[in-house]
C-alpha positions in Angstrom: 45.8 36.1 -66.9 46.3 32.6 -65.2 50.4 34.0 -64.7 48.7 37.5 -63.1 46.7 34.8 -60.5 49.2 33.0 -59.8 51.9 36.1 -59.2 49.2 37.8 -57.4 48.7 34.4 -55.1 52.6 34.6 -54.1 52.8 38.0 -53.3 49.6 38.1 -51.2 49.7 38.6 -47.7 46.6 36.7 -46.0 47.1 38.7 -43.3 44.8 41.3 -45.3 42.1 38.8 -44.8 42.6 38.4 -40.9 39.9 41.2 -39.9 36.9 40.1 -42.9 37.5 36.2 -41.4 37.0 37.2 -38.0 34.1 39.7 -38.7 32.2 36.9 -40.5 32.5 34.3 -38.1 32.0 36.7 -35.2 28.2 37.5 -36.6 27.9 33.6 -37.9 28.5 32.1 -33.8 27.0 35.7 -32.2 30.6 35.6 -30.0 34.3 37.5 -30.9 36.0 35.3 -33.1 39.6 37.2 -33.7 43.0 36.0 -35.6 45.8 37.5 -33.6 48.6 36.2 -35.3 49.7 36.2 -38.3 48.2 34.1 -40.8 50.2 32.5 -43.7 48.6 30.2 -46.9 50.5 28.0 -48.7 48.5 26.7 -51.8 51.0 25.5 -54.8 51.6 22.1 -53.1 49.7 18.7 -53.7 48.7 19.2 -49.9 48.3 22.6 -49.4 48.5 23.5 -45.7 47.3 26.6 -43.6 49.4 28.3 -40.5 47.0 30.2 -38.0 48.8 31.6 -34.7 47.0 33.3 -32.0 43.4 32.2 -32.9 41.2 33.2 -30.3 37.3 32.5 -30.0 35.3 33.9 -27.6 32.3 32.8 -25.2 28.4 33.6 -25.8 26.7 36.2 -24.0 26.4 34.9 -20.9 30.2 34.4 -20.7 32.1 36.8 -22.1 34.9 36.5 -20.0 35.2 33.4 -20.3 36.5 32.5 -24.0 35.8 29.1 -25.6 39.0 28.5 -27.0 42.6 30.6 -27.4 45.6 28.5 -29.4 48.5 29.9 -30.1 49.2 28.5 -33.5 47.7 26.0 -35.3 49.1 24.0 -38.8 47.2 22.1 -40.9 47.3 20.7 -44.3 44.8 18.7 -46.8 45.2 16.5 -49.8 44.4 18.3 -53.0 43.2 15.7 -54.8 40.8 14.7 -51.7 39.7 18.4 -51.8 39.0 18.6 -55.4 36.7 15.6 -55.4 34.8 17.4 -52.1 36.4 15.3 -49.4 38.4 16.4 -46.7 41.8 14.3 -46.0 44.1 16.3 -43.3 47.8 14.7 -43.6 49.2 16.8 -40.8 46.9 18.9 -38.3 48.5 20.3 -35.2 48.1 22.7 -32.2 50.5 24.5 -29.7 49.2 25.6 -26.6 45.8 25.3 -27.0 43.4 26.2 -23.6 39.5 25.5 -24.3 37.0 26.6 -21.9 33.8 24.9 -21.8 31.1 25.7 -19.3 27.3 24.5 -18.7 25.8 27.1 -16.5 23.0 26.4 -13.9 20.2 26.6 -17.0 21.3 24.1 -18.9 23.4 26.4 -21.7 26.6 25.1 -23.1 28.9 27.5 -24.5 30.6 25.2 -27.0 27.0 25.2 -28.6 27.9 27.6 -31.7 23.8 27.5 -32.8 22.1 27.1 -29.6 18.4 26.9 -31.3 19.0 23.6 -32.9 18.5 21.1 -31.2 21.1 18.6 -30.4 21.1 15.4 -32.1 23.4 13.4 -29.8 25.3 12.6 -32.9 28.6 13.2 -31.9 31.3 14.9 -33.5 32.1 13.5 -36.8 35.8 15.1 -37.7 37.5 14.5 -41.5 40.3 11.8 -41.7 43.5 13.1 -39.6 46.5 11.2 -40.9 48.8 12.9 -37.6 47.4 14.7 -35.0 50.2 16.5 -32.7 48.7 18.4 -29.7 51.6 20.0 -27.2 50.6 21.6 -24.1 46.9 21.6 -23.9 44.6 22.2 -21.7 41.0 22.1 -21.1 38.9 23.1 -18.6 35.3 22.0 -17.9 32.9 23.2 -16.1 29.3 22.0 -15.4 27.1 24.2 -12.7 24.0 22.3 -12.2 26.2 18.8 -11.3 28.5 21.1 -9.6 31.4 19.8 -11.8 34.7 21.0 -12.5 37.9 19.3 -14.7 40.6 20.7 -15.3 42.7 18.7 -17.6 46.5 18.5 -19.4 46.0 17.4 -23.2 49.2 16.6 -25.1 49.1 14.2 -28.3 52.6 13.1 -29.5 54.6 10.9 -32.2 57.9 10.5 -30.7 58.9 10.4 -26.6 58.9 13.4 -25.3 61.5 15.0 -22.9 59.7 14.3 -19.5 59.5 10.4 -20.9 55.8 11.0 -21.4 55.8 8.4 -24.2 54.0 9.0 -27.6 50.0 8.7 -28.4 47.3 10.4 -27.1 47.0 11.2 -23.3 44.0 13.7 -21.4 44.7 13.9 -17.9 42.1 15.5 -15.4 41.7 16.9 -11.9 38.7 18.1 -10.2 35.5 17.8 -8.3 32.2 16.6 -8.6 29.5 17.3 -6.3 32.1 18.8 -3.6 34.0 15.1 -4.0 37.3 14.2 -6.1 37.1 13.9 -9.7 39.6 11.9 -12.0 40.1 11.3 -15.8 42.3 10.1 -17.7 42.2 9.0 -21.5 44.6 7.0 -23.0 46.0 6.6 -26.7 48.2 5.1 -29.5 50.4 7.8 -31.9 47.9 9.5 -34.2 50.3 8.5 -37.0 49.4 7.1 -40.1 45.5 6.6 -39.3 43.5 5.2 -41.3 39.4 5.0 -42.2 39.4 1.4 -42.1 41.4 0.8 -38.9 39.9 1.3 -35.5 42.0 3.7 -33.3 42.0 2.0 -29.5 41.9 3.8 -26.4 41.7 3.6 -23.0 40.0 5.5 -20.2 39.5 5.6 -16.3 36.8 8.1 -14.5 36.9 8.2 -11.0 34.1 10.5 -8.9 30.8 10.6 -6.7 32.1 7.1 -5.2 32.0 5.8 -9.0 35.1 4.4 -10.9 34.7 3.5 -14.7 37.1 2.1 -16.7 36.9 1.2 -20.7 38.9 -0.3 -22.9 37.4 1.2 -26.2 38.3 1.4 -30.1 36.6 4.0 -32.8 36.0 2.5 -35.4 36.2 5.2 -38.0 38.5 7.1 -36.7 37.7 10.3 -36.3 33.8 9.9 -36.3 33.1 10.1 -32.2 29.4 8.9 -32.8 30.4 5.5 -33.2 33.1 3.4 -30.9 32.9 0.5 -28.5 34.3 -0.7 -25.5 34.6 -3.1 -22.7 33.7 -1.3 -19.6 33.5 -2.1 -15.9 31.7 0.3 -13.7 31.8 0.0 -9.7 30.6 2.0 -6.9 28.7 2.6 -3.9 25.6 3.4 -5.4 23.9 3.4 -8.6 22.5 6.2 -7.9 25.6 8.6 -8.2 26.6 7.4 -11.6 23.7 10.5 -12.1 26.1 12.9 -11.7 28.7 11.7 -14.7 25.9 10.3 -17.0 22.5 12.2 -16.6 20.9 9.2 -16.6 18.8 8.5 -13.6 19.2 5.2 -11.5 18.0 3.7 -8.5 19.4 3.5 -4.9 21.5 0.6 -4.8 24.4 -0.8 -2.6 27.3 -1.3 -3.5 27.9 -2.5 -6.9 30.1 -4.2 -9.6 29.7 -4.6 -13.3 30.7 -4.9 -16.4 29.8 -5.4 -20.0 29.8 -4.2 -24.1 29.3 -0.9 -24.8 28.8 0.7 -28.0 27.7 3.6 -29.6 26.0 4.4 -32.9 25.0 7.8 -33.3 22.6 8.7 -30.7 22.1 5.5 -29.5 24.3 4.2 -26.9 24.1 0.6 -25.4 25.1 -1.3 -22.5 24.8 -5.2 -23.1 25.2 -8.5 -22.1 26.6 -6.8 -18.2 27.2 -9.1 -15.4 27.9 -8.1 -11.8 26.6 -8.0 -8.0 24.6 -5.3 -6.3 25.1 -6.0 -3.0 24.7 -9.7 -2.4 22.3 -10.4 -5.8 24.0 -10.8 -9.0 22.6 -8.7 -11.6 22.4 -8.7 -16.4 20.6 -7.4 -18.9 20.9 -5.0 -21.6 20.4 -1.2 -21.8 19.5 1.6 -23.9 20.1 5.0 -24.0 18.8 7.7 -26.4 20.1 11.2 -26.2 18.4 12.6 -29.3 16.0 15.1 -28.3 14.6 13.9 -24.7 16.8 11.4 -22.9 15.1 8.1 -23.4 16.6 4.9 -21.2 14.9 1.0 -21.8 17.0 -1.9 -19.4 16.2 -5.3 -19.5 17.3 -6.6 -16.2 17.4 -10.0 -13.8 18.9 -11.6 -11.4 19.2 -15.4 -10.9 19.4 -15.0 -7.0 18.3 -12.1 -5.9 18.7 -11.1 -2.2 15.4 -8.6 -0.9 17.3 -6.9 0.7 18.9 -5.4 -1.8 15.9 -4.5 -3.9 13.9 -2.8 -0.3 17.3 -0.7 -0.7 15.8 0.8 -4.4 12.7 1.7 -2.1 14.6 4.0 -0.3 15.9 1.9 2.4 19.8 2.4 3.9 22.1 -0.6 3.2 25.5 -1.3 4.2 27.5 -4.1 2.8 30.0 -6.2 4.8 32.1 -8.4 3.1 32.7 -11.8 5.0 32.9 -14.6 2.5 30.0 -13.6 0.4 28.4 -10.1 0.6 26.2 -9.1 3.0 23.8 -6.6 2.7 22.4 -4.9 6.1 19.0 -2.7 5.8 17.5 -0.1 7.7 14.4 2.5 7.3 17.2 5.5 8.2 15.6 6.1 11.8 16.4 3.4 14.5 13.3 1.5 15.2 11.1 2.6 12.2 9.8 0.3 9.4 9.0 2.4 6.5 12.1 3.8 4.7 12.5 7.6 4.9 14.8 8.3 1.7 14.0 11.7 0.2 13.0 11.0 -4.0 14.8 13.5 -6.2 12.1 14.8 -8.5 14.2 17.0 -10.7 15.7 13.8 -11.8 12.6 12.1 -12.8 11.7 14.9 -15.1 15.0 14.9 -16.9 13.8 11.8 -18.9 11.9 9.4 -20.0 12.1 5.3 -19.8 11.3 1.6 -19.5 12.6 -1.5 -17.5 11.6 -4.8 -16.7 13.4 -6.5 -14.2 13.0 -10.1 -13.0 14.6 -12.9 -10.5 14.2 -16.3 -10.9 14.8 -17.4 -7.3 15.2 -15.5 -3.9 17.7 -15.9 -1.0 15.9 -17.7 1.8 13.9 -14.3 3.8 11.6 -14.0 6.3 8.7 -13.1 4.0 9.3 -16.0 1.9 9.3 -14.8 -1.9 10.5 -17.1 -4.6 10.2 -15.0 -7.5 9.9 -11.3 -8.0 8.6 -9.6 -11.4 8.8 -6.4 -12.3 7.9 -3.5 -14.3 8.0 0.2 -15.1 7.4 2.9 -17.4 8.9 6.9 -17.1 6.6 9.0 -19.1 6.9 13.3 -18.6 8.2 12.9 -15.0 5.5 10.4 -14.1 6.4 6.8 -13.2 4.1 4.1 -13.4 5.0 1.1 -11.8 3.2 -2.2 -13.5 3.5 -5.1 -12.3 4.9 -5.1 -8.6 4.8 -9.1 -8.6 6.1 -11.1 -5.6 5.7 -14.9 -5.6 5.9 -16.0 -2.1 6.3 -20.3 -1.6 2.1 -19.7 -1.2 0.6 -16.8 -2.6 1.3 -13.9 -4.1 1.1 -10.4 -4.0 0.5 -8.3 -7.0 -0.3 -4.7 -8.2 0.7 -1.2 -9.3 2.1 2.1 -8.6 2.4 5.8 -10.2 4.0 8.3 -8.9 3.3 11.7 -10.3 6.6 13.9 -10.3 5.6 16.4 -12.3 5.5 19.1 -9.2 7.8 19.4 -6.9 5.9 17.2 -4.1 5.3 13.8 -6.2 1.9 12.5 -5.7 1.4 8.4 -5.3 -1.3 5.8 -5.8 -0.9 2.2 -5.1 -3.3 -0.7 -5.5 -1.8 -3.8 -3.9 -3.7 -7.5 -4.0 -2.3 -10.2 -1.3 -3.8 -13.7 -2.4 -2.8 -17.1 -0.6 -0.5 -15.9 2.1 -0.1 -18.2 4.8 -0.5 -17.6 8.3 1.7 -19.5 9.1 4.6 -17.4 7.7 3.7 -14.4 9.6 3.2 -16.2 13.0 5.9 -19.3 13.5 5.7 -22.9 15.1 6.3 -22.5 18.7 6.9 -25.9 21.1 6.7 -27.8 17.8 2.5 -26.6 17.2 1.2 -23.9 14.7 -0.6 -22.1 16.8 -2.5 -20.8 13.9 -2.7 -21.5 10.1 -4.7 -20.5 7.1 -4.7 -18.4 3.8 -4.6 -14.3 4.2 -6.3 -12.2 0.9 -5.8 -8.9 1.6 -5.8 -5.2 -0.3 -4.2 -1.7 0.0 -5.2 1.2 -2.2 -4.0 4.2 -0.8 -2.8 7.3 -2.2 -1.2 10.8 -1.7 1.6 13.1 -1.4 4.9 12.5 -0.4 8.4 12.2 -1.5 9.4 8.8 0.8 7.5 5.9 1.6 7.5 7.3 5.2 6.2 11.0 4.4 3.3 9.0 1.5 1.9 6.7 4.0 2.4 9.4 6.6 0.0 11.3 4.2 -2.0 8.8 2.4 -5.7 8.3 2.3 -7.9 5.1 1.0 -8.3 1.6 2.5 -6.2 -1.3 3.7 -8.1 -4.6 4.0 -6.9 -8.1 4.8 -9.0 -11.3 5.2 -8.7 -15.1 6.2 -11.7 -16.8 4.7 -10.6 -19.7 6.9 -8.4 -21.0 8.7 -7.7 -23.3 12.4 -6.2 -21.6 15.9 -5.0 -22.9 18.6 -7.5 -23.5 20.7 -5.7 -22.4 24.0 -5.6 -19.0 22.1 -8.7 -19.1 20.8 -10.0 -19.0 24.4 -7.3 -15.7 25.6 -9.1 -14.3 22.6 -11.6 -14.0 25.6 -9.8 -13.5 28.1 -11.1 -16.9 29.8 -8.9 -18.0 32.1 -10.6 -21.3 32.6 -10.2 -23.0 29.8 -7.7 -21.3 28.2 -4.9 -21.0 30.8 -5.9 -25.0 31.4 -4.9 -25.5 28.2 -2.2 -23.6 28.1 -0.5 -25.2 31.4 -1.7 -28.6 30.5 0.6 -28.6 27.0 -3.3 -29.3 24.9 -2.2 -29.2 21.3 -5.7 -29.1 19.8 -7.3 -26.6 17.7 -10.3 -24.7 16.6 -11.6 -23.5 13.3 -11.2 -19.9 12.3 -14.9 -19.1 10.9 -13.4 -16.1 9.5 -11.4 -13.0 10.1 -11.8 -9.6 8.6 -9.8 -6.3 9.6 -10.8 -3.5 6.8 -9.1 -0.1 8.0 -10.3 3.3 6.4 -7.0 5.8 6.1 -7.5 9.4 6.5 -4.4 11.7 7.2 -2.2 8.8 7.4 -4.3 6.9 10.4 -6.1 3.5 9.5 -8.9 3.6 11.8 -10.6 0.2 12.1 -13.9 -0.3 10.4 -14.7 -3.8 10.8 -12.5 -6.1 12.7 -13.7 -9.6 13.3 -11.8 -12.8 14.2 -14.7 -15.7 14.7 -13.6 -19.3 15.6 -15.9 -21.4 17.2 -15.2 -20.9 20.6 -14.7 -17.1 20.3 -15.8 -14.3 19.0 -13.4 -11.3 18.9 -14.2 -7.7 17.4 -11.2 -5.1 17.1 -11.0 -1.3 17.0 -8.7 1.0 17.6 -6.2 3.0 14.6 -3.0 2.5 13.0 -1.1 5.8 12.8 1.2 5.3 9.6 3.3 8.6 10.3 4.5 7.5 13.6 4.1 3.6 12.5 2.3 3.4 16.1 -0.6 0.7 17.4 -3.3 1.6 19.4 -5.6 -1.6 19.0 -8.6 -2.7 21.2 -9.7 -6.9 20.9 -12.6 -7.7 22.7 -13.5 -10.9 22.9 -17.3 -12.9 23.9 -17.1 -16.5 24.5 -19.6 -18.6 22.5 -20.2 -21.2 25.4 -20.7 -20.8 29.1 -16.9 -20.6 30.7 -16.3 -20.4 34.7 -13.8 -17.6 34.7 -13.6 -15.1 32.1 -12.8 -11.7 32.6 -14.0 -8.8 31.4 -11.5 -7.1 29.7 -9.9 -6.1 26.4 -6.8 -6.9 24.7 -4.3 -3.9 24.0 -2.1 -4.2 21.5 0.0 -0.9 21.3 3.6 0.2 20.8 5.7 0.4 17.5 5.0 -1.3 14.5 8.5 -3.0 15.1 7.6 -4.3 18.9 4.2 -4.1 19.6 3.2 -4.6 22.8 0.4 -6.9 23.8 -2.1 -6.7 27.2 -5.0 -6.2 29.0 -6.9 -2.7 30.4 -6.2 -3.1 34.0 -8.9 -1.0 34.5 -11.9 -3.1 33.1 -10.0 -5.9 36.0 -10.4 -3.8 38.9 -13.7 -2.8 37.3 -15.0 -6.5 37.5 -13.1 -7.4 40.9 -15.0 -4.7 42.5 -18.5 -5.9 41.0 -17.4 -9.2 42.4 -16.7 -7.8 45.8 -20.0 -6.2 45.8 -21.9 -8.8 44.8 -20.0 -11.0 48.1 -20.8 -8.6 50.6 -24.3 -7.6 49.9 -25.8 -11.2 48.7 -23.4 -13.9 49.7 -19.8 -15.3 48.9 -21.2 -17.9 46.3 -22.5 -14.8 44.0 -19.3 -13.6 44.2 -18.4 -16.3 41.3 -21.2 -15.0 39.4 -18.9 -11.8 38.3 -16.4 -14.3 36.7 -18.8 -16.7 35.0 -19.5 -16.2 30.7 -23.1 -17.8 30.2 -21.9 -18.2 26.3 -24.6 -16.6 24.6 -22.7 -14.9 21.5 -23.8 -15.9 18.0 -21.2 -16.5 14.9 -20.6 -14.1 12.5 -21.9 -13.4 9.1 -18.7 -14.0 7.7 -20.0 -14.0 3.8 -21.1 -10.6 3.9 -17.8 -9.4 5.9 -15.9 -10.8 3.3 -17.9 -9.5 0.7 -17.8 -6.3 2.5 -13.7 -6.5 3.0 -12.4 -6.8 -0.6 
């Protein structure tokens, strides 16, 4: 019996078993699965070895004329020994002419996904031990839809030089585009000759796209288990942001940047640590975290030991450009000449794609015009909603602190903030001029707005709530104090006569309610002891335009004081400040009335302030206010 086997084992032709192979893997991966070739078997060896030749494996359903993979013959041969103790040990595997197609259409679907209703692990591929891998005149074409990404790449693996002086080892070289820009790969390897378990196989790779170049000088460490390598890599760019489009993994609006670090992976988990760079002019470390099984998951733990603000307004959606002259300059804009708020669209579908943590410090801030020292903080990405706690900034005096979420589950995010100003000095909104503060004093202030919007711009344009701000007290100019009022007396006499003195600020209390994007003024108070102002008017956030009304009453009897608000109007940017003509020619003529009809001393009488305004209740404003 065993001499009838093993005569009926030499004389069988496996090309009998051609049509049953590809029948059962065509209903076990629900695609054509066909052997074309012929197909030869050679068992009676202590490495018994296989010969396949025109192999060709269709696409699913939804691409069916596009198959997965065609080779035109394939050898490969195991270790007998290896096999019989269940282990799989390839001395020799080799393809000619293999061409793989693999394509990710618009819904996510992958057609190298031969059971599509499991879920992916993000393991890797984990391939048996591959003593020589030979690979001559392969290519493979990739194809993603929703990043609007095509490769098309030359894969050739090779012991021995080859006749266009090629060299030997590994080499995958790619052309193609990404997002309607140039794409570039190319991957980099020794000979797979003699590879063992034990002995990492290093490689080296270079991706170039979407303004991003990454370069990574790696090792597996069990060659051939994909799920686990590491590598040195360096990433730059001109924005963070695009790195989206080769990694899936969502990242802010940056300039741009330079940085480098360890990378690893272990199974699912890949990690980015101990990275140093710049973004712009700030440096920038930390450590990340990516997990790809199930729902992607990202954690970074990042700082900077001298940060410049202008680079983080940048991750707020503002424009940046980056001039190098000595050390890096970063330049900032909103987008639209002469607007504040940034008008940077958010891209929503990204948000929902995952799910995250960072914290993100700097210990000390380039000299600005704001001040801050310090700057902490924090957010979490939960189910496309991102909370945003804390927003710290630590000015030289005060701070401001508070929170954010924005709610990207739909398509127009929805926003709430809750911002606390404590300390802030006057003083640092309002500079010396002459060598005198003109004023000086601690500001408290609030904002809790919220609404839709996908920019700053289009939330505030949008927002509802309140916005207060306070000075409990402070000391003003006195020359100022007195144009508070408008009198020209005393306070154009001090002004001309160089009087540096002062006068307390009581109080000062501006609490806006916001409706439709427009803070119209609620209370507005400014009480010093000479003057008593009250302003009204809005604040129109879409168009970042003023429209504000001070009206000041002198306290004590002043000669000439005219009758007639301050304006304060114009851009956010450049305001302009000055009086309502009108309410002057309103009070001339009273004046010229009063001269004609009872005598030329009344005529005074129209300019004189008899000083009978009381001070505020400034405890129950303030009260009132926060």
């Amino acid at each position: 019996m065993i001499l009838a086997v093993v005569v009926f084992l030499l004389m069988f032709d496996w090309n009998w078993l051609r049509g049953p192979i590809g029948r059962w893997a065509s209903n076990e991966y629900e695609r054509q699965v066909e052997l074309r070739g012929d197909l030869d078997v050679r068992l009676f060896s202590w490495t018994p070895s296989v010969t396949v030749r025109g192999l060709y494996f269709g696409g699913p359903d939804w691409a069916r004329d596009r198959p997965t993979a065609e080779v035109a013959k394939i050898d490969a041969s195991f270790r007998l020994r290896k096999l019989l103790l269940g282990q799989i040990e390839m001395p020799l595997l080799a393809f000619e002419q293999p061409h793989v197609v693999l394509l990710s259409d618009a819904a996510g679907r992958q057609s190298w996904a031969l059971h599509p209703d499991r879920p992916d692990t993000g393991e890797g591929l984990k391939l048996p031990v591959i003593q020589q891998l030979v690979i001559r005149n392969g290519d493979i074409v990739f194809e993603d839809r929703r990043r609007e990404l095509t490769l098309d790449a030359t894969v050739n693996a090779r012991e021995t030089t080859g006749p266009d002086d090629t060299g030997s080892g590994f080499v995958l070289d790619g052309r193609g585009s990404l997002n309607r820009s140039a794409l570039t790969l190319r991957v980099e390897g020794g000979p797979f000759i003699n590879i063992r378990r034990n002995r990492p196989y290093g490689f080296k790779a270079t991706l170039s796209g979407a303004g991003s170049r990454l370069m990574a000088d790696g090792r597996i460490i069990r060659p051939f288990d994909l799920g686990r390598f590491e590598a040195d890599l360096s990433l730059q760019g001109q924005d963070l942001a695009d790195l989206y489009l080769l990694t899936g993994v969502t990242l802010p609006n940056t300039p741009p940047y330079r940085l480098a670090g360890d990378l690893r992976r272990e199974r699912s988990t890949w990690t980015f640590n101990d990275f140093t760079g710049r973004v712009g002019a700030s440096d920038l470390g930390g450590d990340v975290k990516v997990e790809t099984a199930g729902r992607l998951k990202v954690e970074a733990d990042l700082m900077s030991r001298r940060l410049d603000l202008d680079d983080l307004t940048a991750i707020l959606g503002a424009r940046t450009r980056t001039t190098a002259s000595g050390e890096n300059t970063t330049t900032v804009s909103s987008g639209e000449p002469g607007k504040l708020l940034p008008d940077a669209t958010l891209q929503v579908e990204r948000l929902q794609t995952m799910d995250g943590r960072v914290a993100y410090r700097a210990d000390q801030v380039k000299a600005n015009d704001l001040d801050v020292r310090k700057v902490n903080l924090g957010g979490v990405l939960k189910d496309g909603v991102l909370d945003l706690d804390p927003v710290a900034f630590v000015f030289n005096r005060g701070e401001l602190n508070g929170k954010a979420r924005i709610d990207a589950r739909r398509d127009l995010p929805y926003n709430t903030v809750d911002f606390r100003l404590s300390g802030y000095p006057l003083e640092s909104i309002i500079p010396t001029r002459g060598g005198s503060q003109p004023i000086s004093g601690r500001a408290l202030g609030r904002a809790q707005l919220e609404g839709p919007g996908a920019s700053i711009h289009d939330f505030a344009a949008a927002s509802k709530g309140r916005i207060s701000l306070v000075v409990p007290q402070g000391r003003m100019r006195a020359a100022f104090a007195e144009l508070l009022g408008i009198n020209a007396s005393a306070g154009l006499l001090k002004l001309l006569s160089g009087d540096q003195s002062d006068t307390p600020i009581r109080c000062a209390v501006a609490e806006f309610g916001v409706a439709g994007g427009v803070a119209t003024a609620r209370t507005g108070v400014i009480d010093t002891d000479v003057v008593l102002a009250k302003i009204t008017g809005t604040i129109n956030l879409g168009t970042e335009m003023l429209d504000l009304t001070i009206d000041g009453e002198s306290k004590k009897p002043r000669l000439l004081r005219l009758w007639t608000p301050i304006r304060v109007r114009g851009p956010l940017t450049a305001p302009a400040v000055g009086v309502d003509a009108g309410s002057v020619v309103a009070q001339a003529g009273i004046t010229g009335l009063l001269a004609a009809v009872v005598a030329p001393v009344a005529a005074v009488l129209g300019f004189v302030e008899p000083g009978l305004t009381e001070d505020a209740d400034c405890g129950r404003l303030i009260a009132g206010a926060r």
